[in-house]
Each structure stands twice: as C-alpha cells, then as structure tokens.
SEFIZA-3560 file (N, C-alpha, C; in Angstrom, 3 decimals):
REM SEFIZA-3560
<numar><xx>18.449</xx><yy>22.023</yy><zz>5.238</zz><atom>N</atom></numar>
<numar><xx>17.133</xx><yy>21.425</yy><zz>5.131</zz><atom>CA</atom></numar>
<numar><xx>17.303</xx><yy>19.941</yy><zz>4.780</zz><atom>C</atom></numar>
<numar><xx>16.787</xx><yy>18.981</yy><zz>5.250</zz><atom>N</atom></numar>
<numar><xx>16.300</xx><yy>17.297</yy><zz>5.246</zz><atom>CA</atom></numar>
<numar><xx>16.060</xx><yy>17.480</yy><zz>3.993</zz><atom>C</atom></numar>
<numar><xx>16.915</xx><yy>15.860</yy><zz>3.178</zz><atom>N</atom></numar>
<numar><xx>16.630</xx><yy>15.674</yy><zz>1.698</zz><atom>CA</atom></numar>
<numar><xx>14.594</xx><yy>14.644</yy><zz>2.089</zz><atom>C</atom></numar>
<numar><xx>13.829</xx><yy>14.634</yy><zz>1.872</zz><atom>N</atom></numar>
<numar><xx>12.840</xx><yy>13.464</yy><zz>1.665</zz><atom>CA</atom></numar>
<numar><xx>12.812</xx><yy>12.955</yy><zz>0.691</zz><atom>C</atom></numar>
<numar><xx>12.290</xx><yy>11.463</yy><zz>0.099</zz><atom>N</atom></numar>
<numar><xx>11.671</xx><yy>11.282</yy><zz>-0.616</zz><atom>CA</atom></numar>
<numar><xx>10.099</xx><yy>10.082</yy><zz>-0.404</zz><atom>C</atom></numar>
<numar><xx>9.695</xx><yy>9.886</yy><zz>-1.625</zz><atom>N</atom></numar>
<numar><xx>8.467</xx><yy>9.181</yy><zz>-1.309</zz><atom>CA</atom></numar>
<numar><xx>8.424</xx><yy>7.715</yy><zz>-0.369</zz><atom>C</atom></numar>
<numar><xx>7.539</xx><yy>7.575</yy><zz>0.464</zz><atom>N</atom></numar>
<numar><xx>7.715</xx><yy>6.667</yy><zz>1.595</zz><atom>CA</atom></numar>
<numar><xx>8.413</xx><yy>7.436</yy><zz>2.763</zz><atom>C</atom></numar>
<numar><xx>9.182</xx><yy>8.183</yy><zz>2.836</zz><atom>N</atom></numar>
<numar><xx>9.777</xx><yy>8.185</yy><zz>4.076</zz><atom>CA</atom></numar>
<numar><xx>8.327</xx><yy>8.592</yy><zz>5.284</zz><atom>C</atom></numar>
<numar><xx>8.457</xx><yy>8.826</yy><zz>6.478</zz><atom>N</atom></numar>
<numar><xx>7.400</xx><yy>8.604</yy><zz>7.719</zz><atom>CA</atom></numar>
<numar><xx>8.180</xx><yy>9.768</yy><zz>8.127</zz><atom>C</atom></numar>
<numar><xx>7.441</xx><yy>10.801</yy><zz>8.177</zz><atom>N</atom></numar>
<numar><xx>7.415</xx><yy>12.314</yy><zz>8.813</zz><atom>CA</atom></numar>
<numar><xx>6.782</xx><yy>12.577</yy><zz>9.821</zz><atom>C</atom></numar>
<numar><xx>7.094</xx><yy>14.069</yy><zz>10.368</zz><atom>N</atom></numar>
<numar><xx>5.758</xx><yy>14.716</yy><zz>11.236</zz><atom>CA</atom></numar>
<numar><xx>6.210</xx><yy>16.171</yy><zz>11.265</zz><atom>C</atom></numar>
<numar><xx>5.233</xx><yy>17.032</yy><zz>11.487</zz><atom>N</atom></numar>
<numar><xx>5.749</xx><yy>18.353</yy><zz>11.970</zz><atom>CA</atom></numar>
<numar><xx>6.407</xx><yy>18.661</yy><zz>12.710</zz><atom>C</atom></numar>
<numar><xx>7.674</xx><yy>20.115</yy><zz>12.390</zz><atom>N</atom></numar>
<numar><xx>8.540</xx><yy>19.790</yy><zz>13.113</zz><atom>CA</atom></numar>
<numar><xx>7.451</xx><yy>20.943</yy><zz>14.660</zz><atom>C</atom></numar>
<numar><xx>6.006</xx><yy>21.257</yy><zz>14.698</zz><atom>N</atom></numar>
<numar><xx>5.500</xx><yy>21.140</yy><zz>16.040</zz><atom>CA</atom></numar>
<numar><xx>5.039</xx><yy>19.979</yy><zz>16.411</zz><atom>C</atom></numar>
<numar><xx>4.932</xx><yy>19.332</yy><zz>15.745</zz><atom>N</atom></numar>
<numar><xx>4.613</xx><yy>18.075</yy><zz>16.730</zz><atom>CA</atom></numar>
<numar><xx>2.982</xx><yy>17.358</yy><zz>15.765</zz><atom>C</atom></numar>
<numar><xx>2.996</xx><yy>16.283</yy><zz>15.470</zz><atom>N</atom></numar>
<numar><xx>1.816</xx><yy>15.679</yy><zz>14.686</zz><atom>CA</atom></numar>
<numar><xx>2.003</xx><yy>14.128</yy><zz>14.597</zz><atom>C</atom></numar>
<numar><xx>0.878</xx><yy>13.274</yy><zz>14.107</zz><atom>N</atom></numar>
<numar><xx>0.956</xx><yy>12.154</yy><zz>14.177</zz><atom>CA</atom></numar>
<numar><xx>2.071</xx><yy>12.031</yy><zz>12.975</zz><atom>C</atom></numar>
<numar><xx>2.646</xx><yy>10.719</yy><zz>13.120</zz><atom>N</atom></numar>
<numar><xx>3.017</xx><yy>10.142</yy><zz>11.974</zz><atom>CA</atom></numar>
<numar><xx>2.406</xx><yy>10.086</yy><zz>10.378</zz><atom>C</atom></numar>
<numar><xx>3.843</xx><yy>10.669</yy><zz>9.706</zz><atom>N</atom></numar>
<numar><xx>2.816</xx><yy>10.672</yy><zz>7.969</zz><atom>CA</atom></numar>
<numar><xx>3.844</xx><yy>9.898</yy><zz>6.912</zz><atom>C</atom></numar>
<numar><xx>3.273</xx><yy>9.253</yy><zz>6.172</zz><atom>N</atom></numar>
<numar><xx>4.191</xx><yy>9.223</yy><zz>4.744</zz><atom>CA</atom></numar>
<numar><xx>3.886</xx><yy>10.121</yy><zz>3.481</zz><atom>C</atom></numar>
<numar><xx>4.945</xx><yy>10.183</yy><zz>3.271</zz><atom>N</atom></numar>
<numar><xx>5.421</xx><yy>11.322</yy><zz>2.058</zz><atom>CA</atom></numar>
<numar><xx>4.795</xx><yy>10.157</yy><zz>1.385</zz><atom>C</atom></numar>
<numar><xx>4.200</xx><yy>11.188</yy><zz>0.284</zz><atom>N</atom></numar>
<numar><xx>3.343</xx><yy>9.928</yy><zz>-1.066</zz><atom>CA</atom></numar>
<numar><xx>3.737</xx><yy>10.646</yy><zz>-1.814</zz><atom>C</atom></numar>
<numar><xx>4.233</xx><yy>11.932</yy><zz>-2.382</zz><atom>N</atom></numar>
<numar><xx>4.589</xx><yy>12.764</yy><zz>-3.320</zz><atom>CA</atom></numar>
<numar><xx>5.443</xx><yy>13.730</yy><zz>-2.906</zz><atom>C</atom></numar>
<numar><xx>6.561</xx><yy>13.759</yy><zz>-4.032</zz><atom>N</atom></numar>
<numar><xx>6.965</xx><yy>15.472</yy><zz>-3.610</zz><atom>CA</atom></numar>
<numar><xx>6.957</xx><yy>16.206</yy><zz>-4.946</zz><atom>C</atom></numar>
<numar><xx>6.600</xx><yy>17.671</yy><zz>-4.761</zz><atom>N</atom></numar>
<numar><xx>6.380</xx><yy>18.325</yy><zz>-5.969</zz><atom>CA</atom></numar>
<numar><xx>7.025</xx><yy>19.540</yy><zz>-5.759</zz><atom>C</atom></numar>
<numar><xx>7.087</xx><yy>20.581</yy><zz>-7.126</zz><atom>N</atom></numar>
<numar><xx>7.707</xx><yy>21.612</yy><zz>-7.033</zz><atom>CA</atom></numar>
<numar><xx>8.856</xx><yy>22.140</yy><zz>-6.983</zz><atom>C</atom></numar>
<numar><xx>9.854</xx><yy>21.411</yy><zz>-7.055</zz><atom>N</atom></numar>
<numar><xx>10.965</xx><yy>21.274</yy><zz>-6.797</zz><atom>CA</atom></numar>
<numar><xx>11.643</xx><yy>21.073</yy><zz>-5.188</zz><atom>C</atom></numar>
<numar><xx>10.272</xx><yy>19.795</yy><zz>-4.984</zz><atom>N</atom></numar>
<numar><xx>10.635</xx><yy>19.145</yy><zz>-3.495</zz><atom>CA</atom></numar>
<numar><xx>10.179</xx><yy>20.004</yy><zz>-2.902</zz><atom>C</atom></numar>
<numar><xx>9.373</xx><yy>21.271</yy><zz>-2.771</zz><atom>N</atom></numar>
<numar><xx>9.214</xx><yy>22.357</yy><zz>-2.266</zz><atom>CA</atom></numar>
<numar><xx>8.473</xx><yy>22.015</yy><zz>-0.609</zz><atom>C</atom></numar>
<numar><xx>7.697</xx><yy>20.805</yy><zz>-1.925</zz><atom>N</atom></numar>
<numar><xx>6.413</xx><yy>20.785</yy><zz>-0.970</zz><atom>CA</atom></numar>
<numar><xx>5.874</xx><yy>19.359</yy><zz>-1.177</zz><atom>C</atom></numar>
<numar><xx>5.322</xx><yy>18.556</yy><zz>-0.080</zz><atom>N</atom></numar>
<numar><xx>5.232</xx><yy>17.263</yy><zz>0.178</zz><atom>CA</atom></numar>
<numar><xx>3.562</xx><yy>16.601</yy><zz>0.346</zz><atom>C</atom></numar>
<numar><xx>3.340</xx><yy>16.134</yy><zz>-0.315</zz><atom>N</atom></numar>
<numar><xx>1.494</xx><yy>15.662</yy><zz>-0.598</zz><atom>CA</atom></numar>
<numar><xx>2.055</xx><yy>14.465</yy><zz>0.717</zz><atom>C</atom></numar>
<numar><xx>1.136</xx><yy>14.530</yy><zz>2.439</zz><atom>N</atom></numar>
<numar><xx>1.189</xx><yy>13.562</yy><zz>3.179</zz><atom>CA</atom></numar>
<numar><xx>-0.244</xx><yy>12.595</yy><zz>3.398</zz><atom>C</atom></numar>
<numar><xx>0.284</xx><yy>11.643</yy><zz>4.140</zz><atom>N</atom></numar>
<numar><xx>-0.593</xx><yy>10.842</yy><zz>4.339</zz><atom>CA</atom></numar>
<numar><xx>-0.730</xx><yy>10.257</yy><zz>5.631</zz><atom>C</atom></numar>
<numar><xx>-1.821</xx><yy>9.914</yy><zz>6.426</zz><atom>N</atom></numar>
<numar><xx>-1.858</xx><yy>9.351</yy><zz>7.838</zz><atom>CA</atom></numar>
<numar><xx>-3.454</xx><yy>8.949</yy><zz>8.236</zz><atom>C</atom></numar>
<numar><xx>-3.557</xx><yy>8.119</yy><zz>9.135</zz><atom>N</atom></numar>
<numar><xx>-4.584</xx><yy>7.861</yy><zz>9.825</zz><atom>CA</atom></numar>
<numar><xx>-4.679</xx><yy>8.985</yy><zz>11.055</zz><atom>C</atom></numar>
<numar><xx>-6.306</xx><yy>9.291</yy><zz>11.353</zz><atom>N</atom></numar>
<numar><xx>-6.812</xx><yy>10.154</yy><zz>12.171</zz><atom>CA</atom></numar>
<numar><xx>-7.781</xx><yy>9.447</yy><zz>13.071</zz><atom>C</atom></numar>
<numar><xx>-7.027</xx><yy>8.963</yy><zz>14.258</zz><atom>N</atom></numar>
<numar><xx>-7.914</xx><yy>8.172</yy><zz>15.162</zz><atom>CA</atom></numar>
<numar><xx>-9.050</xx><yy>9.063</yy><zz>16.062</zz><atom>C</atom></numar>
<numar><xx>-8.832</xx><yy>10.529</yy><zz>15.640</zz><atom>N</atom></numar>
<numar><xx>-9.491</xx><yy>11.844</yy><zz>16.510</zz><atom>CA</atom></numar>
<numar><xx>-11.002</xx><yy>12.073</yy><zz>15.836</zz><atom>C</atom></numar>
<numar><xx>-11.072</xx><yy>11.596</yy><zz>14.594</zz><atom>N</atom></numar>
<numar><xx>-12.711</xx><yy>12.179</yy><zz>13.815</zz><atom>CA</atom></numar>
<numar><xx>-13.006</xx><yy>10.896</yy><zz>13.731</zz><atom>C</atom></numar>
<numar><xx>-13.930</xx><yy>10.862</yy><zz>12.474</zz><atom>N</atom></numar>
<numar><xx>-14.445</xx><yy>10.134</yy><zz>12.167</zz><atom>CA</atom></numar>
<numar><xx>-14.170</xx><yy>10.235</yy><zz>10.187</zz><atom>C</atom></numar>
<numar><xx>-12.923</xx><yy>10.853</yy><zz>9.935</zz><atom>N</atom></numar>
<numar><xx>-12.262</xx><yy>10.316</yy><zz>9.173</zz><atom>CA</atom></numar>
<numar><xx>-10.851</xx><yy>9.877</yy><zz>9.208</zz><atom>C</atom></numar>
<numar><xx>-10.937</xx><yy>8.909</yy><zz>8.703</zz><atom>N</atom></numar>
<numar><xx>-9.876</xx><yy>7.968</yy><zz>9.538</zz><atom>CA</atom></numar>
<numar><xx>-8.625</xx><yy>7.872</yy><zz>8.507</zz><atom>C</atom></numar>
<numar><xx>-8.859</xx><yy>8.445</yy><zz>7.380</zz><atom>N</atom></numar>
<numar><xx>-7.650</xx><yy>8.408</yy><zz>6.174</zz><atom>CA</atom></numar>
<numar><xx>-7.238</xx><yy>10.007</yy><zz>6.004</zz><atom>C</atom></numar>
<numar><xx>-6.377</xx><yy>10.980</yy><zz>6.654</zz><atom>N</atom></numar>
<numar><xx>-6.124</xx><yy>11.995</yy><zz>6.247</zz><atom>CA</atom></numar>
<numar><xx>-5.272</xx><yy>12.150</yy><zz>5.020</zz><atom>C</atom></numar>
<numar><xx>-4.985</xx><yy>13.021</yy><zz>4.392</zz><atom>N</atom></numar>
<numar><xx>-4.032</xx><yy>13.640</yy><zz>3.128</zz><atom>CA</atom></numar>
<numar><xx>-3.964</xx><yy>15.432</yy><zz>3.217</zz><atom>C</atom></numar>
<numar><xx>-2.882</xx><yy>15.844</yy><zz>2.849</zz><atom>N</atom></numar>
<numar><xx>-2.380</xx><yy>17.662</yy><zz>2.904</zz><atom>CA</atom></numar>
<numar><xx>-1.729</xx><yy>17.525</yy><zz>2.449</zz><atom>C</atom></numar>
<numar><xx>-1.045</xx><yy>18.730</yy><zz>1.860</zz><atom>N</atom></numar>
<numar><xx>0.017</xx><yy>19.205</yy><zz>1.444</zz><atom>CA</atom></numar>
<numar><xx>0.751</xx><yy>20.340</yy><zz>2.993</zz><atom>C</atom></numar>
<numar><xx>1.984</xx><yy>19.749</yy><zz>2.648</zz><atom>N</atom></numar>
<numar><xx>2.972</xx><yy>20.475</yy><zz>3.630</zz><atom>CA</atom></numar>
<numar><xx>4.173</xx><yy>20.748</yy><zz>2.850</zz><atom>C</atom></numar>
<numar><xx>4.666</xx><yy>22.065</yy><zz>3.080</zz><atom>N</atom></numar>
<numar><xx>6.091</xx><yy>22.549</yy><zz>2.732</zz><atom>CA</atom></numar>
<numar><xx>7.000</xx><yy>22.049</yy><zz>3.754</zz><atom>C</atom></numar>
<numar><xx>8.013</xx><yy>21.434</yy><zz>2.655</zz><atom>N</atom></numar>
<numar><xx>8.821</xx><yy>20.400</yy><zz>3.830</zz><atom>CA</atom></numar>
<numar><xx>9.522</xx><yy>21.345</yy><zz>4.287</zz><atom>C</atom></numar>
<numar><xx>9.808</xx><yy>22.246</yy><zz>4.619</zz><atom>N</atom></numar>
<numar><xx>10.593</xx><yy>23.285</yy><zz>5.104</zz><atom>CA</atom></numar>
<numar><xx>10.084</xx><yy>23.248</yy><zz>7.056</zz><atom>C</atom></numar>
<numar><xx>8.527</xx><yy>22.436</yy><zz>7.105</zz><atom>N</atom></numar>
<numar><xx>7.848</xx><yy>22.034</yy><zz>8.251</zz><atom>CA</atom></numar>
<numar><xx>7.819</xx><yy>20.878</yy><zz>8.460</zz><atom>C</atom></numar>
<numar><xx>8.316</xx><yy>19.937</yy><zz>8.020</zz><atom>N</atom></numar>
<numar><xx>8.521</xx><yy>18.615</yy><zz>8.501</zz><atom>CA</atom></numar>
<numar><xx>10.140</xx><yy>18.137</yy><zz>8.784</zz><atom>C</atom></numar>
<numar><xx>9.813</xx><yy>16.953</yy><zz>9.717</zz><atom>N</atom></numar>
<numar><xx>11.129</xx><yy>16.329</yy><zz>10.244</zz><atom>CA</atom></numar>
<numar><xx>10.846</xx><yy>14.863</yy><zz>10.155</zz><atom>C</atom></numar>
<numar><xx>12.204</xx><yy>14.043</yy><zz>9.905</zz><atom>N</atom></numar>
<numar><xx>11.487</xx><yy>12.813</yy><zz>9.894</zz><atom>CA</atom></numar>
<numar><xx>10.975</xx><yy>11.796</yy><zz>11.340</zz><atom>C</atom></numar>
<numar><xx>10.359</xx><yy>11.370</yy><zz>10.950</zz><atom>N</atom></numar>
<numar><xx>9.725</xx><yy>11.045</yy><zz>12.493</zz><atom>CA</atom></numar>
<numar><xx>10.083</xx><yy>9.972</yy><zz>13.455</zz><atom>C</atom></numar>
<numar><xx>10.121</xx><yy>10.432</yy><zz>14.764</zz><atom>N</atom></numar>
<numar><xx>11.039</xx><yy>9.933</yy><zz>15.682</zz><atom>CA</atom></numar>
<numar><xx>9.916</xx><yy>9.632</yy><zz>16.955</zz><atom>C</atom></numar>
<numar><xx>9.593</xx><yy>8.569</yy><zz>17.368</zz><atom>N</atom></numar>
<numar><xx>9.181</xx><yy>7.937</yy><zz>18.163</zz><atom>CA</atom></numar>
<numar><xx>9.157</xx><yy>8.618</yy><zz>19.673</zz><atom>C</atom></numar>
<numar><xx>10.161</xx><yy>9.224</yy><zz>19.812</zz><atom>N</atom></numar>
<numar><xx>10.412</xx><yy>9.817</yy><zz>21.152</zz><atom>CA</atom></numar>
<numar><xx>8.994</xx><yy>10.891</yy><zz>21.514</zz><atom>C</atom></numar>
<numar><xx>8.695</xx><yy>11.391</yy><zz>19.715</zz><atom>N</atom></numar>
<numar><xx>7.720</xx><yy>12.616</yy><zz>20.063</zz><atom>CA</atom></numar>
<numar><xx>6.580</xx><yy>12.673</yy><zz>19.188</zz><atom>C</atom></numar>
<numar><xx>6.139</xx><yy>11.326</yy><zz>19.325</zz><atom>N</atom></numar>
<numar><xx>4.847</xx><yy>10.738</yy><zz>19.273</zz><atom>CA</atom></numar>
<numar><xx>3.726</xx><yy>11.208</yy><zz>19.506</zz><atom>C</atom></numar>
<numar><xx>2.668</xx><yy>12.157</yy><zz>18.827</zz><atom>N</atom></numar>
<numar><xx>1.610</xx><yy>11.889</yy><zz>19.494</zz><atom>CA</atom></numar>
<numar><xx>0.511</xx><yy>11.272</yy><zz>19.276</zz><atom>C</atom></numar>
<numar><xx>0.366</xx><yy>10.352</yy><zz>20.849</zz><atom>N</atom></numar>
<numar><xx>-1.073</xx><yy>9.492</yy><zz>20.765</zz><atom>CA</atom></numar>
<numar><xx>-2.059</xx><yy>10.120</yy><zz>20.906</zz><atom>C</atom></numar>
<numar><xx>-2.956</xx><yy>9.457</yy><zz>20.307</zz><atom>N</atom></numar>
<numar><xx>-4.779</xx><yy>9.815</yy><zz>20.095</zz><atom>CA</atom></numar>
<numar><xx>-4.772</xx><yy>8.321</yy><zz>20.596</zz><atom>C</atom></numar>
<numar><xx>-5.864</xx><yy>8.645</yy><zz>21.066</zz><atom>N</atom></numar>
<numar><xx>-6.875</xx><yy>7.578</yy><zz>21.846</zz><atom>CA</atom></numar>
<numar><xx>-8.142</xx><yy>7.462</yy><zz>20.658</zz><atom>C</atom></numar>
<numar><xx>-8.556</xx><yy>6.402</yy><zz>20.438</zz><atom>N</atom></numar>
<numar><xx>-9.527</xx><yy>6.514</yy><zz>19.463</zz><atom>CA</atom></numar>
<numar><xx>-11.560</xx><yy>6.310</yy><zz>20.422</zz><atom>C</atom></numar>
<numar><xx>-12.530</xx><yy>7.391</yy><zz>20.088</zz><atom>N</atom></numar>
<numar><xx>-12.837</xx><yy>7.135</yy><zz>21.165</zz><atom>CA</atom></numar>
<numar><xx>-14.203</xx><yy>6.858</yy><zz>20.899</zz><atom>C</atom></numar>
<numar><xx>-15.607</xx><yy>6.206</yy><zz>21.424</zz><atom>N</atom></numar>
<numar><xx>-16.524</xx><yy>5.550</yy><zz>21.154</zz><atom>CA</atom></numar>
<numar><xx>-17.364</xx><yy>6.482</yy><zz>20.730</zz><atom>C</atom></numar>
//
C-alpha cells in the first residue's frame, strides 16, 4: 500500500478528478480529500476516503468535466 501524506494530489484508484490529501487519520487508515467540482453547482468538494482506494495522481488518467452554463 502507497505511504500519503498531507498535500500530496490523489484520485481513485477507479478513476476521479484530482484531490489533495488535507488530513490523514486513524492510523493513516483513512484520508479527509479535497477538490473542485466543475459538474454541480458546488464547486468546493471534501470526503473521506480509505486510502486503501486511492493512488497518487497521474495525468495520463485524468478526468475532465466540462463546466457547463
């Protein structure tokens, strides 16, 4: 399993926008994220994810949102 810590830029390892780790708790168990949501009309997301589901994030597998009127 990937060491994280706070700041690093994640995503699921199915596939999600870009996030930063802002916390890890539990004994790293589990990771409080953070990201913009160009899809609603809230535009600051936050969750908790068990890093046991994240990877750190790699450009190749990006996904774009279109932000839309």
């Amino acid at each position: 399993m990937e060491t994280f810590k706070a700041g690093d830029v994640v995503q699921l390892k199915s596939g999600s926008p870009s996030m930063t780790i802002t916390e890890l708790y539990n004994g790293n168990q589990f990771a409080y994220c953070t990201w913009y949501d160009f899809t609603t009309n809230v535009w600051f997301e936050k969750r908790v994810f068990p890093v046991i589901a994240l990877k750190i994030f790699d450009e190749a597998d990006q996904v774009i949102y279109k932000e839309f009127d």
